[in-house]
DSSP file (Angstrom, degrees, kcal/mol; ACC not computed):
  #  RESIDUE AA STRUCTURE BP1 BP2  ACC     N-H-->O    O-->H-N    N-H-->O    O-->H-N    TCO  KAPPA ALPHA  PHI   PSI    X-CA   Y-CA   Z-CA
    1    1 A X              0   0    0      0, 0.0     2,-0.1     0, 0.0     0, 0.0   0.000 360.0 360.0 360.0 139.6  200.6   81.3   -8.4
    2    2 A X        -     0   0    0      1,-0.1     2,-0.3     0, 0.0     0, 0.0  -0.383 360.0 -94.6 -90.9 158.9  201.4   84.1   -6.0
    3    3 A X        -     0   0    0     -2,-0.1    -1,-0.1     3,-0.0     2,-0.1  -0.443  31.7-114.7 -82.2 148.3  204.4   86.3   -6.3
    4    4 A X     >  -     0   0    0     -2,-0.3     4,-1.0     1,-0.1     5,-0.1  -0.595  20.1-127.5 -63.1 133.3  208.1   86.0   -4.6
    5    5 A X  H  > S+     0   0    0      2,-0.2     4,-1.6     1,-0.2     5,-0.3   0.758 118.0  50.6   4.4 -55.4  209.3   88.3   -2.4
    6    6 A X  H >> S+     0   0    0      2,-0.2     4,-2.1     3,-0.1     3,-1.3   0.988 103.0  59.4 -79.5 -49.0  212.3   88.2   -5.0
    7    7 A X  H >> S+     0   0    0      1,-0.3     3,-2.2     2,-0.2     4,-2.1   0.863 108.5  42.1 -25.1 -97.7  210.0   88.7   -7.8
    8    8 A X  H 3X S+     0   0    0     -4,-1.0     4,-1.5     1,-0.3    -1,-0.3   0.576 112.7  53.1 -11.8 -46.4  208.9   91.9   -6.4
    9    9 A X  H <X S+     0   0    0     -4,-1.6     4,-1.4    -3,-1.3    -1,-0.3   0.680 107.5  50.6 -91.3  -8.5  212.1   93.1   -5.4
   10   10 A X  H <X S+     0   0    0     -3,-2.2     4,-4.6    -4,-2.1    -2,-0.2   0.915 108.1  52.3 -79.8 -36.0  213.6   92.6   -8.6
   11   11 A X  H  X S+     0   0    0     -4,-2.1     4,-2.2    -5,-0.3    -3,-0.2   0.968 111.2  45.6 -63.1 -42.8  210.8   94.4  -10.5
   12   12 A X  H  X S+     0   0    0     -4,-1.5     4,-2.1    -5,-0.2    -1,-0.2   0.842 113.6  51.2 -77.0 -20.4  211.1   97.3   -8.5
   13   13 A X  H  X S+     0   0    0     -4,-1.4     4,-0.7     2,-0.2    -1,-0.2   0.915 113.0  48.9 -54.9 -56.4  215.4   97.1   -8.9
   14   14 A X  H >X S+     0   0    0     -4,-4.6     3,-3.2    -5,-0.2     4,-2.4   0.995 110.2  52.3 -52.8 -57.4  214.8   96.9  -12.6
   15   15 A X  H 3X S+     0   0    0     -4,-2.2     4,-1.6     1,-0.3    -2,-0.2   0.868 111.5  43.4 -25.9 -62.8  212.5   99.9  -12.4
   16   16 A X  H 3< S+     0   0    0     -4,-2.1     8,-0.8     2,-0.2    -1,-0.3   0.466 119.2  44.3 -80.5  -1.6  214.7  102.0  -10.7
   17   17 A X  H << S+     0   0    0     -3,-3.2     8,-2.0    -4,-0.7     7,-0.6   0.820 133.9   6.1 -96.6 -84.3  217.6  100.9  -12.9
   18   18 A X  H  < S+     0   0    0     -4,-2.4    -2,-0.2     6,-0.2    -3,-0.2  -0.435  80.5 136.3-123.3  56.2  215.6  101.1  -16.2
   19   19 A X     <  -     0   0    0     -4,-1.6     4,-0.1    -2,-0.3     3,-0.1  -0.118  62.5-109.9 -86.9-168.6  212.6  102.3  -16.2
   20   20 A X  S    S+     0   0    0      1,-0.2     2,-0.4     2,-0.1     3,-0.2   0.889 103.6  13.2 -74.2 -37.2  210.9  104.9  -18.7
   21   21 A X  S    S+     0   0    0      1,-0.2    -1,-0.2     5,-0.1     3,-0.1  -0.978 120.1  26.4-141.9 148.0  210.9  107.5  -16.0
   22   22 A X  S    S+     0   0    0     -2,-0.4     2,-0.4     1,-0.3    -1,-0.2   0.985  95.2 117.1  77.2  45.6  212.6  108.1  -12.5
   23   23 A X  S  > S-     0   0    0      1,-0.2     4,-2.3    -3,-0.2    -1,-0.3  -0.920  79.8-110.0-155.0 157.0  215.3  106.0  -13.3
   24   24 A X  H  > S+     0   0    0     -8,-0.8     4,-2.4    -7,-0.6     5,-0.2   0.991 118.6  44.9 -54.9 -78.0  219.1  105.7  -13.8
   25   25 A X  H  > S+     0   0    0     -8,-2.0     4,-0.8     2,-0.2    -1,-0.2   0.799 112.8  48.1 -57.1 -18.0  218.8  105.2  -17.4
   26   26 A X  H >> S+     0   0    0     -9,-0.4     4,-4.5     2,-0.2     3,-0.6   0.910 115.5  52.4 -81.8 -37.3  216.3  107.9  -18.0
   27   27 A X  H 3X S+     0   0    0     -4,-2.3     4,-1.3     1,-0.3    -2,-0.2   0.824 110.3  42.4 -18.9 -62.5  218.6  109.9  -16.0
   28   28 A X  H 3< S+     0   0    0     -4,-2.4     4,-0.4     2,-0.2    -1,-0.3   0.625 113.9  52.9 -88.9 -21.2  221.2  109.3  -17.7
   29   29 A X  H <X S+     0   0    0     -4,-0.8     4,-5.4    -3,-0.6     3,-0.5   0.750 101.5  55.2  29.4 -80.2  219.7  109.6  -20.8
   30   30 A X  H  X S+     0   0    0     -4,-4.5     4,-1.8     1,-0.2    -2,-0.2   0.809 108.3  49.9 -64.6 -36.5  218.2  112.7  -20.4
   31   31 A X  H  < S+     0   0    0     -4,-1.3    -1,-0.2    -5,-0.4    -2,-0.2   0.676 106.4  55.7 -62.7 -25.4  221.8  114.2  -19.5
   32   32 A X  H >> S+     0   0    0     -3,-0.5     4,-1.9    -4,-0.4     3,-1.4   0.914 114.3  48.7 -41.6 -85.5  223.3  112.5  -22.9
   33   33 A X  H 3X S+     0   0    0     -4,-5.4     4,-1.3     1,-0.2    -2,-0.2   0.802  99.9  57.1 -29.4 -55.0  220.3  114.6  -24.3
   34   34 A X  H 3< S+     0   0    0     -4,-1.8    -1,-0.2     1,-0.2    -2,-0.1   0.793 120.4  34.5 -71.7 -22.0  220.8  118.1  -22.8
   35   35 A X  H <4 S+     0   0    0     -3,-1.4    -1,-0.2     2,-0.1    -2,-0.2   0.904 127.7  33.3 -85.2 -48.3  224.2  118.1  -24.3
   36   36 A X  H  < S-     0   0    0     -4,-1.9    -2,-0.2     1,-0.2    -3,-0.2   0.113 104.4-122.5  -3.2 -58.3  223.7  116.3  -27.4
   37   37 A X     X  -     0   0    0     -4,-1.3     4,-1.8     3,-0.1     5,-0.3   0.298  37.1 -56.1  34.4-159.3  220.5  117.2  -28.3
   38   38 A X  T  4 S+     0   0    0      1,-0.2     4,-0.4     2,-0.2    -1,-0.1   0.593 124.7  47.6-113.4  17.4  217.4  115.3  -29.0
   39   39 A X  T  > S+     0   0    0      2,-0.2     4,-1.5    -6,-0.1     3,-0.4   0.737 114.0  46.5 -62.4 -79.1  218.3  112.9  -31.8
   40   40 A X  H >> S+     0   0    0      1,-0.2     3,-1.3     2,-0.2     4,-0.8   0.642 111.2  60.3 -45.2 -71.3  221.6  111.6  -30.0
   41   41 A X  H 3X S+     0   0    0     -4,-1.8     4,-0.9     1,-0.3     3,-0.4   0.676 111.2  39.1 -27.6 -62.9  219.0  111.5  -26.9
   42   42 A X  H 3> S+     0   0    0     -3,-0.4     4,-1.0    -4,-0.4    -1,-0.3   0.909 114.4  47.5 -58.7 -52.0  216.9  109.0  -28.8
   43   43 A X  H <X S+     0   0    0     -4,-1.5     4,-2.3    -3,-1.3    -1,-0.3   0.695 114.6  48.6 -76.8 -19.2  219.2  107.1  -30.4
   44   44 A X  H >X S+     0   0    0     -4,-0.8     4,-0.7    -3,-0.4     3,-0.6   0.892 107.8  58.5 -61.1 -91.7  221.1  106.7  -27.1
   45   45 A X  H 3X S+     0   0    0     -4,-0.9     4,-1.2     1,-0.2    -2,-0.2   0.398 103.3  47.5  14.9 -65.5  218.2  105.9  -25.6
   46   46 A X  H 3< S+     0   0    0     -4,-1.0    -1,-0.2     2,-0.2    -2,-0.2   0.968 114.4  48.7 -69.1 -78.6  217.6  103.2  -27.7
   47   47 A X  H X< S+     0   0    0     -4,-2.3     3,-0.6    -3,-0.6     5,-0.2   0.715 104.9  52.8  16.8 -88.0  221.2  101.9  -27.2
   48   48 A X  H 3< S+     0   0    0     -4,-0.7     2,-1.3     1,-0.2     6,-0.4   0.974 116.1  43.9 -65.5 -72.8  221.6  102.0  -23.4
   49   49 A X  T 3< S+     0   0    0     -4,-1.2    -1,-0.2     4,-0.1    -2,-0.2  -0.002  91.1 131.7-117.4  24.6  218.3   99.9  -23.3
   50   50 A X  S <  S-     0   0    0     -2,-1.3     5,-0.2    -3,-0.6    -2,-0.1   0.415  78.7-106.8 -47.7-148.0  219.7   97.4  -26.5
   51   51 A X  S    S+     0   0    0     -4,-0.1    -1,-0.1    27,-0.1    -2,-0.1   0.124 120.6  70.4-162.2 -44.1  219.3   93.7  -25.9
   52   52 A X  S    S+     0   0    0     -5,-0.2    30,-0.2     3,-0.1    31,-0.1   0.732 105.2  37.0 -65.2 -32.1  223.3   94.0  -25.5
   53   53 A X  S >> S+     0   0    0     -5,-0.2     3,-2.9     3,-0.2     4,-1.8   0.577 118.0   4.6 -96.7-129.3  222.8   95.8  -22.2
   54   54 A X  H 3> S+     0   0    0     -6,-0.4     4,-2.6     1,-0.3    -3,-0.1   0.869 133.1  45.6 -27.6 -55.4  221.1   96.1  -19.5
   55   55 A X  H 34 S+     0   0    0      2,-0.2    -1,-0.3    -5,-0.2    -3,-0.1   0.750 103.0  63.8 -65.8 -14.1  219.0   92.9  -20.6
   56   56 A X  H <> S+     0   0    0     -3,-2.9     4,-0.5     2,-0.2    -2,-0.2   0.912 105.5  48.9 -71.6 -45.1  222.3   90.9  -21.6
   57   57 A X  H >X S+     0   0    0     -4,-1.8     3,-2.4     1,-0.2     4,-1.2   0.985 109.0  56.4 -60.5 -59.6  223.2   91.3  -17.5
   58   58 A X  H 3< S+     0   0    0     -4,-2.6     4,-0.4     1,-0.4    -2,-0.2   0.556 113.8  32.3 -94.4 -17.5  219.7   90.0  -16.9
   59   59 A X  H 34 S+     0   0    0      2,-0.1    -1,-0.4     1,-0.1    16,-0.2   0.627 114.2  57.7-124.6   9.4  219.9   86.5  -19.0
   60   60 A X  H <X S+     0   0    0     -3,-2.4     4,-1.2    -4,-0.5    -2,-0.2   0.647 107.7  47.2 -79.8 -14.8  223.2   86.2  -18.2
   61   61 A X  H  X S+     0   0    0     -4,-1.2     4,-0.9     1,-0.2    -3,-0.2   0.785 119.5  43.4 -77.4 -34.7  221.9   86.3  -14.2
   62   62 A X  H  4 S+     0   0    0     -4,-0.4     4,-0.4    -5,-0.3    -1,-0.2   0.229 109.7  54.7-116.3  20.5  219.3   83.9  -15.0
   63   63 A X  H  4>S+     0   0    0      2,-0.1     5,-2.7     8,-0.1    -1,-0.2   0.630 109.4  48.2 -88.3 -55.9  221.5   81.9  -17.0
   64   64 A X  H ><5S+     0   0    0     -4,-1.2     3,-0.5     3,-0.2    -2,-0.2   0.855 106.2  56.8 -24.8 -73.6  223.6   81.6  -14.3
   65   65 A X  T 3<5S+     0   0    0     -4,-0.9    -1,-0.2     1,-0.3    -2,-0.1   0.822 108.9  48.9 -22.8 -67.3  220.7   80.7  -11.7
   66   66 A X  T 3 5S-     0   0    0     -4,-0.4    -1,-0.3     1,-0.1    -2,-0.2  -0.141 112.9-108.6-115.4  44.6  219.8   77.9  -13.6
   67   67 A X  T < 5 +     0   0    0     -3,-0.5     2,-0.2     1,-0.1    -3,-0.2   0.670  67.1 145.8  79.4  26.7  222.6   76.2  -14.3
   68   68 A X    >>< +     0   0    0     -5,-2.7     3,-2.3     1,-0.1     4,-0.6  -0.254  14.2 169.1 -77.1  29.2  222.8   77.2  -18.3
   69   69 A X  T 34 S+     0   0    0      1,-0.4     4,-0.3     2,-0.2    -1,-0.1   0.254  81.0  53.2 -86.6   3.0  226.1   77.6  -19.4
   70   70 A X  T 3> S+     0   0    0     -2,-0.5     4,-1.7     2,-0.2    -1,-0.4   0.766 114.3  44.3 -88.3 -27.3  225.1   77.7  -23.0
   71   71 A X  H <> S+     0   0    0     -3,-2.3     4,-3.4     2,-0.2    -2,-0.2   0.825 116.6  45.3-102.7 -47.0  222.5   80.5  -22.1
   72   72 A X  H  X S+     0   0    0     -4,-0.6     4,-4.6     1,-0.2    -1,-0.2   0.898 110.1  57.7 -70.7 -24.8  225.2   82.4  -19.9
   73   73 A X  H  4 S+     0   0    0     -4,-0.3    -2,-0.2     2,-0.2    -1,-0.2   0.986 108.7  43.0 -53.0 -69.6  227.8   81.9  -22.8
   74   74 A X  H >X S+     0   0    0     -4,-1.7     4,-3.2     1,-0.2     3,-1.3   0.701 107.0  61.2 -55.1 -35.5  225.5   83.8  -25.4
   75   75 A X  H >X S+     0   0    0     -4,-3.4     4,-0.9     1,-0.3     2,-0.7   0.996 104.6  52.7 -47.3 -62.9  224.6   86.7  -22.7
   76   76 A X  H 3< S+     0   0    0     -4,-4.6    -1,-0.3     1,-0.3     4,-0.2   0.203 105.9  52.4 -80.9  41.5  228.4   87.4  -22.8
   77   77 A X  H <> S+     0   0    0     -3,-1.3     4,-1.9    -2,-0.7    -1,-0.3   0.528 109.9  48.6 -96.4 -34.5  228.5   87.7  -26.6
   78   78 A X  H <X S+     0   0    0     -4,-3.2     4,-1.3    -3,-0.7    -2,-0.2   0.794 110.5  51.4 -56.7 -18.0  226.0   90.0  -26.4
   79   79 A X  H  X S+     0   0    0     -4,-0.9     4,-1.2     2,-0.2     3,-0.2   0.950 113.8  43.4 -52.0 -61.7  227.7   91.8  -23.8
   80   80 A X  H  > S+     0   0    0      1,-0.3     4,-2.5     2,-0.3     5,-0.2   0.740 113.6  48.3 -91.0 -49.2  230.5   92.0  -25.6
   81   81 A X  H  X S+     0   0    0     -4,-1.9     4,-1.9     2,-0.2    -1,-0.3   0.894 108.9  57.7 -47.3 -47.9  228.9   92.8  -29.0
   82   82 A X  H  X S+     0   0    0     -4,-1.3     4,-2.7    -3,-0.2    -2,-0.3   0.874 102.8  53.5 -59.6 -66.6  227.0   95.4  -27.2
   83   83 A X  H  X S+     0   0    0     -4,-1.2     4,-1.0     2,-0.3    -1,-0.2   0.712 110.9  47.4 -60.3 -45.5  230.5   97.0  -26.0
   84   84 A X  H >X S+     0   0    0     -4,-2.5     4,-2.2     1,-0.2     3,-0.8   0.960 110.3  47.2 -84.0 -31.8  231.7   97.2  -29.6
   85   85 A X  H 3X S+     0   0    0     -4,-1.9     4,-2.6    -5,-0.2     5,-0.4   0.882 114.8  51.3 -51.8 -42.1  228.7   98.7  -31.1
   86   86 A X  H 3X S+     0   0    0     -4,-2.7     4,-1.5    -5,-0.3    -1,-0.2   0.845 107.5  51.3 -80.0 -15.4  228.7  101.2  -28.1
   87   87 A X  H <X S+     0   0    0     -4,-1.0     4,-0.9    -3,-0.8    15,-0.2   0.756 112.0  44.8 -96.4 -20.3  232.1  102.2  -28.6
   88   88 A X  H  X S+     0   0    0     -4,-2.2     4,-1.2     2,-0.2    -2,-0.2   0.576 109.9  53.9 -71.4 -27.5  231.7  102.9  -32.2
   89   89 A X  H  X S+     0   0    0     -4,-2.6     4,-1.3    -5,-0.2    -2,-0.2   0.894 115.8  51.6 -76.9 -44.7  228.2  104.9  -31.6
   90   90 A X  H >X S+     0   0    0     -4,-1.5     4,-3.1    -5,-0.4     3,-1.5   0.890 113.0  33.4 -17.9 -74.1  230.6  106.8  -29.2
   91   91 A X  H 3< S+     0   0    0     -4,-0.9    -1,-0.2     1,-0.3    -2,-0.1   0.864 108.5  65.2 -77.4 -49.4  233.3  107.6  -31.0
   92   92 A X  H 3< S+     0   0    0     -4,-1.2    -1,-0.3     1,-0.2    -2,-0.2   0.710 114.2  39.5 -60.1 -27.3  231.1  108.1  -34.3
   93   93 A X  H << S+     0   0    0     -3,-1.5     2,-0.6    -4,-1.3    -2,-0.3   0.836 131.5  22.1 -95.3 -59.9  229.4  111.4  -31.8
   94   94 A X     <  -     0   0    0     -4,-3.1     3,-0.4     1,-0.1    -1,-0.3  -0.906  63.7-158.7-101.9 125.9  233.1  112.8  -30.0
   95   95 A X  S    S+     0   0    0     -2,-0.6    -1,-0.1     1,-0.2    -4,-0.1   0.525  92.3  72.3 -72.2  -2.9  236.1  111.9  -31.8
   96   96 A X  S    S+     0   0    0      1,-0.2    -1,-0.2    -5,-0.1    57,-0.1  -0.137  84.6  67.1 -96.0  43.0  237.7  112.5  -28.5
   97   97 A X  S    S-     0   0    0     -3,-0.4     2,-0.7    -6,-0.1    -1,-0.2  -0.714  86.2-154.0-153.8  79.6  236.1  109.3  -27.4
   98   98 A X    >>  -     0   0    0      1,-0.1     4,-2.0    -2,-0.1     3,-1.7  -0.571  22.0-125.0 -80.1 122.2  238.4  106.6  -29.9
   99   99 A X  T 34 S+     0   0    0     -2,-0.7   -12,-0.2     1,-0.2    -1,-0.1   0.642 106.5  50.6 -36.5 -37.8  235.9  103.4  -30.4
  100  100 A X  T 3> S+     0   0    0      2,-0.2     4,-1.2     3,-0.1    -1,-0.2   0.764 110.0  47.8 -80.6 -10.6  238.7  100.7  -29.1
  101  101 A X  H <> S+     0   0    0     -3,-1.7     4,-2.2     1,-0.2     3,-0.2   0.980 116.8  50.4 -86.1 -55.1  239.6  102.8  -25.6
  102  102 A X  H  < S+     0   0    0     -4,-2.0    -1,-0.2   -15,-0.2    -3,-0.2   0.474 118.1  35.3 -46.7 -12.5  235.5  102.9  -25.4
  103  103 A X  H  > S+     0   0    0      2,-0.2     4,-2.4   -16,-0.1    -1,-0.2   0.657 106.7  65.1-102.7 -17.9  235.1   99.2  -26.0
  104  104 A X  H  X S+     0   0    0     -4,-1.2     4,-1.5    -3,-0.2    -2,-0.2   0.873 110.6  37.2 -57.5 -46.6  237.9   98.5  -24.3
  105  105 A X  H  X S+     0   0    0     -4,-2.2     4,-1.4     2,-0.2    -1,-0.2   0.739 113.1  51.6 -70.5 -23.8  236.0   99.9  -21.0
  106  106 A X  H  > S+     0   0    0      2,-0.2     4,-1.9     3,-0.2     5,-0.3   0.927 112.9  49.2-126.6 -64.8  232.4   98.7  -21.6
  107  107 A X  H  < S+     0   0    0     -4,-2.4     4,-0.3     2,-0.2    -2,-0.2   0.730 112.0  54.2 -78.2 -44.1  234.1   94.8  -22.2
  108  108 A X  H >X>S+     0   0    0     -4,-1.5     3,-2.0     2,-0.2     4,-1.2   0.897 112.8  38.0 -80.6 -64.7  236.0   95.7  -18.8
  109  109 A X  H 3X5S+     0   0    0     -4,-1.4     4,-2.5     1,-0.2     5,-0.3   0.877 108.4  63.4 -54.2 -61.0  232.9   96.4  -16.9
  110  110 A X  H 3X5S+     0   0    0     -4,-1.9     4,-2.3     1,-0.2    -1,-0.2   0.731 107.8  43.9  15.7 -54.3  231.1   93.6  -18.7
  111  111 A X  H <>5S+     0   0    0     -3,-2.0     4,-1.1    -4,-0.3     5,-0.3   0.981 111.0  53.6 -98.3 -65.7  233.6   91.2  -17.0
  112  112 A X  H  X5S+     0   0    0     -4,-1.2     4,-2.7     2,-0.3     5,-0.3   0.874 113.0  44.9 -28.5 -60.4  233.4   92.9  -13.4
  113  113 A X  H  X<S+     0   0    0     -4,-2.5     4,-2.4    -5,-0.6     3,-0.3   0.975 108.9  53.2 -50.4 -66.6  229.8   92.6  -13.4
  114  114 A X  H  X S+     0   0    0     -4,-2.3     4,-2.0    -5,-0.3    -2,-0.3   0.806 108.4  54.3 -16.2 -57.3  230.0   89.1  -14.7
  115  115 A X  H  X S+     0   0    0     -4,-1.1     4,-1.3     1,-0.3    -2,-0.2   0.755 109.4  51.9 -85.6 -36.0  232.4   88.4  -11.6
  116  116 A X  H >< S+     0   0    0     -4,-2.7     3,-0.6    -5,-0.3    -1,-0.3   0.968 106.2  44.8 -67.3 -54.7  229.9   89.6   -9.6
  117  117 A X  H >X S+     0   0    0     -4,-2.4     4,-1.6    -5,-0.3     3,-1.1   0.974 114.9  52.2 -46.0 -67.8  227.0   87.7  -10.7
  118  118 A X  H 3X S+     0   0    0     -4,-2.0     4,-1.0     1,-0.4    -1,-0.2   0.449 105.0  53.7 -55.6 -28.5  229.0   84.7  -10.6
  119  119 A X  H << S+     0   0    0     -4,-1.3     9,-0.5    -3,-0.6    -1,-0.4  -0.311 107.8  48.9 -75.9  11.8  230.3   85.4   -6.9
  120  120 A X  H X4 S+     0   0    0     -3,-1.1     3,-3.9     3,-0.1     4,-0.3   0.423 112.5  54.1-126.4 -66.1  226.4   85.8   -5.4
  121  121 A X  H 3< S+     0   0    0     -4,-1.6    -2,-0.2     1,-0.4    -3,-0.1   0.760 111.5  44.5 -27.3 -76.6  226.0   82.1   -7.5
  122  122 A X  T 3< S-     0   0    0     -4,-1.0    -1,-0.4     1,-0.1    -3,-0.1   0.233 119.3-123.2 -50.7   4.7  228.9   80.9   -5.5
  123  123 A X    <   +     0   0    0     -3,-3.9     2,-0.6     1,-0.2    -1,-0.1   0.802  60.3 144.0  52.3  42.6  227.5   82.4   -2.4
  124  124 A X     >  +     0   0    0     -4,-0.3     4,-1.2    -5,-0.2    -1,-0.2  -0.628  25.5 178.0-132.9 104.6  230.2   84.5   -1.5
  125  125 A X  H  > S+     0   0    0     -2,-0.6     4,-0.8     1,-0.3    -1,-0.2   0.858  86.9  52.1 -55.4 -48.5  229.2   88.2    0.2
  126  126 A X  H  > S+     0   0    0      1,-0.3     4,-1.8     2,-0.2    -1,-0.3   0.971 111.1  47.9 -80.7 -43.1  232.9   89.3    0.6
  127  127 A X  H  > S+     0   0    0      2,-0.2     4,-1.3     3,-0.1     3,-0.4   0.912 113.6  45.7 -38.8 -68.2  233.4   88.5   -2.7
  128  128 A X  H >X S+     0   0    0     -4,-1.2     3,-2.9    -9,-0.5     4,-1.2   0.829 110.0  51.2 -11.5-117.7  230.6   90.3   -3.9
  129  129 A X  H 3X S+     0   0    0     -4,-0.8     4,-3.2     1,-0.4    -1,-0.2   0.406 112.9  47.2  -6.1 -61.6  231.1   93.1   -2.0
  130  130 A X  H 3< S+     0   0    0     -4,-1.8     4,-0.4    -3,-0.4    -1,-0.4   0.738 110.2  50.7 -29.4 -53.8  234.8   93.4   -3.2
  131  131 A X  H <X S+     0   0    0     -3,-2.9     4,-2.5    -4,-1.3    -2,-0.2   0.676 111.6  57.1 -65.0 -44.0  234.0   92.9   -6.9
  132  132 A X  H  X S+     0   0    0     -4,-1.2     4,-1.5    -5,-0.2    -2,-0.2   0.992 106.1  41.4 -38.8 -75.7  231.4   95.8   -6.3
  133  133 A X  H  X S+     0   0    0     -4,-3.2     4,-3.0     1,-0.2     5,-0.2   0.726 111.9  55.3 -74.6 -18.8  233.2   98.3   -5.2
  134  134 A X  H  > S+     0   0    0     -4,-0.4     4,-3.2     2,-0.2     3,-0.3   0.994 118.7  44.3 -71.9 -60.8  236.2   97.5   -7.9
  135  135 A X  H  X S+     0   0    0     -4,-2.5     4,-2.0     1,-0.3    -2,-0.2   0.677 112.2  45.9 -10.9 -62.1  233.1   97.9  -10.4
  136  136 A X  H >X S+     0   0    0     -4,-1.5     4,-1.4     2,-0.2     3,-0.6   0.973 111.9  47.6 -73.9 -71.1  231.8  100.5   -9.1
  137  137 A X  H 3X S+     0   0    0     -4,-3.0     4,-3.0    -3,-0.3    -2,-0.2   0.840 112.7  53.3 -64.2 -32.7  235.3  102.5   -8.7
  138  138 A X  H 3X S+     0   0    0     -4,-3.2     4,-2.4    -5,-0.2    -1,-0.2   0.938 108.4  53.4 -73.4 -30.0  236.3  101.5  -12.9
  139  139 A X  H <X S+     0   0    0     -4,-2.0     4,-2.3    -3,-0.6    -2,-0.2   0.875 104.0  52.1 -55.7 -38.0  232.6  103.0  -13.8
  140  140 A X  H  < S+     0   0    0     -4,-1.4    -2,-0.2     2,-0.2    -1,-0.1   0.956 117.8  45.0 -70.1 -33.6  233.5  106.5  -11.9
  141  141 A X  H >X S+     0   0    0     -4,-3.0     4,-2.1    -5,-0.2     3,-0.9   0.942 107.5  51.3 -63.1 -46.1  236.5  106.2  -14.1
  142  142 A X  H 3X S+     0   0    0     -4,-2.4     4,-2.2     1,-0.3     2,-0.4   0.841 111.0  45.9  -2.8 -71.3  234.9  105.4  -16.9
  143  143 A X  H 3< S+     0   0    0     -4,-2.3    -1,-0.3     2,-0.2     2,-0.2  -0.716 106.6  62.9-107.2  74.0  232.2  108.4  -16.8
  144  144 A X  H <> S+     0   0    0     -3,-0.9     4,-1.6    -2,-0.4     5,-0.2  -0.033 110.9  43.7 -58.4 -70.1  235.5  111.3  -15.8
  145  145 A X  H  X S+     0   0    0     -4,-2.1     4,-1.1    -2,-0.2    -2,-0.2   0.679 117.8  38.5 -63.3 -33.6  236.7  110.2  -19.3
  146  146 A X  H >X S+     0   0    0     -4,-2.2     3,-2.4     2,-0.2     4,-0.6   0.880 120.7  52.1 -73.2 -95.2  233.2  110.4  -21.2
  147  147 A X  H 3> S+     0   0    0      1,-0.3     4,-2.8     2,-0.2    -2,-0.2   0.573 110.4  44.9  27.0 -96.9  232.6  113.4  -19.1
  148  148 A X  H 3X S+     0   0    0     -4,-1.6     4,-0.9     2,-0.2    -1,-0.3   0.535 106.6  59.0 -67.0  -0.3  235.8  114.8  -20.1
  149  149 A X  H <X S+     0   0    0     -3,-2.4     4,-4.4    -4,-1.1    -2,-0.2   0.911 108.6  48.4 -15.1 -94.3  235.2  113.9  -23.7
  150  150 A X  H  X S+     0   0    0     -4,-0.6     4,-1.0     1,-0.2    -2,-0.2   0.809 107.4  53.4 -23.1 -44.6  232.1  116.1  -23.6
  151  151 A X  H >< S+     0   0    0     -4,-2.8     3,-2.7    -5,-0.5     4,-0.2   0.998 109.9  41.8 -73.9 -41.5  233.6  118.7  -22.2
  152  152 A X  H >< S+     0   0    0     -4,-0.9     3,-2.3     1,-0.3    -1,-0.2   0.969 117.0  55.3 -42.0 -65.6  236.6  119.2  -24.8
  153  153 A X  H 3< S+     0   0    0     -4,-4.4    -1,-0.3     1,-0.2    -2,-0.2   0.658 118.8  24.5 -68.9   6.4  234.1  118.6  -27.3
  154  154 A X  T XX S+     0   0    0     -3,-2.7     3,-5.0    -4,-1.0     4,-1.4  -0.188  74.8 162.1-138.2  35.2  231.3  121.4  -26.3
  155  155 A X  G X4 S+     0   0    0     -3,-2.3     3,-0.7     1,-0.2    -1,-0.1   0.768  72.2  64.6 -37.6 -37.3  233.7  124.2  -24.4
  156  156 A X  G 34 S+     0   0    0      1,-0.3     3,-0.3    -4,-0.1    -1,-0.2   0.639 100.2  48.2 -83.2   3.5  231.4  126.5  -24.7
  157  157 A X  G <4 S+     0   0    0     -3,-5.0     2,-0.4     1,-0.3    -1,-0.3   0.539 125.6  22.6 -76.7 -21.7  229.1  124.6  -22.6
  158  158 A X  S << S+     0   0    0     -4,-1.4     2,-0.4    -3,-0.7    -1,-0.3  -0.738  83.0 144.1-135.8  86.3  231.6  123.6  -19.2
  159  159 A X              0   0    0     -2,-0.4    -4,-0.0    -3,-0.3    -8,-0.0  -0.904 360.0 360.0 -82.9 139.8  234.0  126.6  -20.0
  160  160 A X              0   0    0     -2,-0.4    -5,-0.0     0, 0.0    -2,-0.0   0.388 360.0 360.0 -38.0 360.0  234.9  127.7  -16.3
């Protein structure tokens, strides 16, 4: 059977989202690392690229799709699982990163993303597009506070 158009652009989306290399998540990853070092690097690593995550949006999109609400249910409990587990590996590396404010966020985006996905089902771009950018703008907030987290906890790395 030949491949989709969508096929094709979705592998290369994922890629550039979460590949091994050349990617958001190695990116991000690798920046995690340089501060970190190269344990927490690994075990983040491992993390970001859980079952909870990245892949939790990706059967909850194709849960979605095919009309599965049993299938889209179970994506958000992994989401959601995902979000406490992440806010507790957090917190457990900075103590200036407390585990409910961090799940509290990660469960917020969760639901944004969700709203999005759920708006392209419903075949509405201005929605989308709206939902994006609120996404988009609670994520920059998001990564000031982890950000400033870091910094408090490693001044003599970001001192001015």
């Amino acid at each position: 059977m030949p491949r989709s158009a969508g096929t094709d652009q979705f592998e290369a989306a994922a890629a550039a989202l979460n590949g091994p290399t050349d990617s958001n998540t190695a990116d991000l990853v690798a920046a995690v690392g340089s501060v970190y070092g190269p344990d927490v690097e690994t075990a983040f690593d491992g993390l970001w690229r859980s079952e909870g995550h990245i892949p939790g949006f990706v059967a909850y999109t194709q849960a979605v799709a095919a009309d599965d609400q049993a299938g889209a249910d179970a994506a958000v409990e992994r989401l959601l699982g995902y979000a406490k587990t992440f806010g507790e590996t957090l917190n457990s590396l900075n103590e200036n990163l407390p585990a409910d404010a961090v799940q509290a966020a990660i469960e917020m985006h969760a639901t944004e993303l969700k709203a999005v996905i759920d708006a392209q089902k419903a075949g509405d771009p201005a929605e989308v597009a709206r939902l994006t950018r609120e996404a988009v703008a609670h994520m920059s907030g998001t990564a000031d506070v982890l950000a400033s987290a870091t910094a408090a906890l490693f001044p003599e790395v970001f001192s001015a």
